[in-house]
Phi, psi and omega in degrees: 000129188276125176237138146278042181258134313340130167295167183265181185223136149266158183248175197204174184232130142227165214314305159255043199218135151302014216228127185292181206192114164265155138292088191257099158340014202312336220270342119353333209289323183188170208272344206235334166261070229211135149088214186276346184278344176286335166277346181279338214259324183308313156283001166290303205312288241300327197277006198224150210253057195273149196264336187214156162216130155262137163234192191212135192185157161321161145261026134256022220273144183280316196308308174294312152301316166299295180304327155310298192278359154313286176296337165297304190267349162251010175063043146276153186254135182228162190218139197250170165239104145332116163266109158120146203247326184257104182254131180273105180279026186252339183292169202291328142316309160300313187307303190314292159316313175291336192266015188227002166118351189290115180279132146249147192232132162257133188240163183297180190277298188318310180298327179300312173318289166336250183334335184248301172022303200236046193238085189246342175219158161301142196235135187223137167260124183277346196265336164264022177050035161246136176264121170245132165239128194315169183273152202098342203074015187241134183205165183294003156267015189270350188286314195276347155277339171260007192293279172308333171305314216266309172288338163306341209272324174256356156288324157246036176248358151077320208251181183279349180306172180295143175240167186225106214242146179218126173205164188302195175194110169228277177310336193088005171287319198280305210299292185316308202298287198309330186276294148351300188304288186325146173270185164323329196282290212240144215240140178264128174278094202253118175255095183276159201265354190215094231288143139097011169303176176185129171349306187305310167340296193294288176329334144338278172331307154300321186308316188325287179259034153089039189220161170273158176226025169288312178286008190245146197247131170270126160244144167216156210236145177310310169291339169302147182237163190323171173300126136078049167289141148293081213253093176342290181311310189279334165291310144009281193306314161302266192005275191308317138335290165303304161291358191275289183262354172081018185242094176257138144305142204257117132051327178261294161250329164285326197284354177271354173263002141268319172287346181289282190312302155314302179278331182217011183279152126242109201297160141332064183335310200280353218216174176263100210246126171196136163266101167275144167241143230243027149082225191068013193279011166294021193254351170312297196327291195295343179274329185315306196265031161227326176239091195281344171322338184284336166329288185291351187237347159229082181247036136299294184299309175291009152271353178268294208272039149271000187299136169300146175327315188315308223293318192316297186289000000 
């Protein structure tokens, strides 16, 4: 398996700011483990001596595609757990997973509820050598993937300022972790993917896996719309963004921490202003195979996330 570690960083301007924005490249890293799943996943796997993994997700879910092409290129057997039973196992994420080795099962929504509800850590059998893993991904291993981000990150911007780090938010492991990583000094900027987070909220979330939330800032923008909307203006806003700098974003979480930044950030003179993007952009595939009309109104994007499979792996 071909990795990009250290991911690269580009630096950018944007329109209303003197101020550079680095870019840390994670969406790089791979085309399909890309981003925080590579980070979250490496030191879990690495530490467990396992034959199969089960995990749990949307049916679109980034999460479920990673731990496939995970398991795949590691000759492990995997298993996705589905939320919700009248499922199209035909989008373009399941065909994927499945055509990458994966077995999927859908359970109804309640049951699903059930089951993942108090499901806060990885769980393992050593005698049938299988690892279940939450939906997301996120475990107390995640400390040690933003851990490593967070020393890539100053090694290659080399000087002593201060950071002012933006990055999404949907379980809260990447988010956590880096605000973990950081010192007392430097502050995590959070644009969660999903309206109506709340400090108390995140601190939850950290108590779960050990992480500080002090240093993390909640932003939210007037115009966001629910988790995973079909929100036009924002796709726009990728389209355009993507042809400005050759950076696309992906449809759910990084494009709303760019446009959150684009619109309404103000970077830091004194600090080191970087954005991860934290990858998922096979989640196009799925707004694409539901709405096909987007084709013609983002046909940039829709020429990128067209590549055949072969080219991903």
């Amino acid at each position: 398996m071909k990795l990009q570690i250290p991911s690269p960083i580009q630096k950018i301007k944007l329109k209303k700011s003197a101020v550079e924005l680095h870019i840390k490249r994670d969406d790089l890293i791979h085309p399909l483990i890309s981003g925080n799943k590579w980070r979250k996943l490496k030191a879990l796997v690495s530490h467990y001596q396992s034959s199969s993994i089960i995990t749990y997700g949307g049916a679109f879910s980034n999460h479920l595609v990673a731990i496939a092409a995970y398991a795949k290129s590691h000759n492990l057997r995997s298993k996705g757990i589905i939320r919700g039973k009248e499922i199209d196992r035909n989008n373009p994420t399941l065909s994927l997973c499945t055509e990458l080795g994966m077995e999927i099962e859908c359970l109804d929504r309640g049951s699903y509820k059930e089951l993942t509800s108090t499901m806060n850590e990885e769980l393992y059998d050593p005698i049938k050598q299988v690892l279940i893993i939450p939906e997301g991904g996120t475990t107390t291993f995640v400390k040690s993937g933003m851990k490593t981000l967070i020393k890539e990150l100053k090694v290659q911007l080399r000087d002593s300022k201060k950071y002012h780090v933006y990055c999404s938010l949907g379980t809260g492991g990447t988010a956590l972790g880096i605000a973990n990583a950081l010192s007392t000094r430097d502050k995590v900027h959070v644009v969660p993917a999903i309206k109506g987070m709340t400090k108390e909220a995140l601190q939850d979330k950290g108590n779960r896996i050990e992480c500080t939330t002090e240093n993390a800032i909640l932003h939210y923008y007037p115009e966001m719309k629910k988790y995973a909307a079909k929100d036009i203006e924002l796709f726009l806003f990728c389209e355009h963004f993507y042809e400005e700098y050759g950076v696309l974003l992906d449809p759910i979480y990084t494009s709303k921490v760019m446009y959150f930044l684009h619109t309404y950030g103000e970077l830091d003179k004194q600090a080191h202003n970087v954005f991860i993007h934290t990858g998922g952009i096979q989640a196009w595939k799925g707004y694409f195979y539901r709405y096909p009309e987007l084709h013609k109104l983002l046909k940039g994007i829709s020429n990128e996330i067209s590549k055949p499979l072969e080219l991903l792996l």
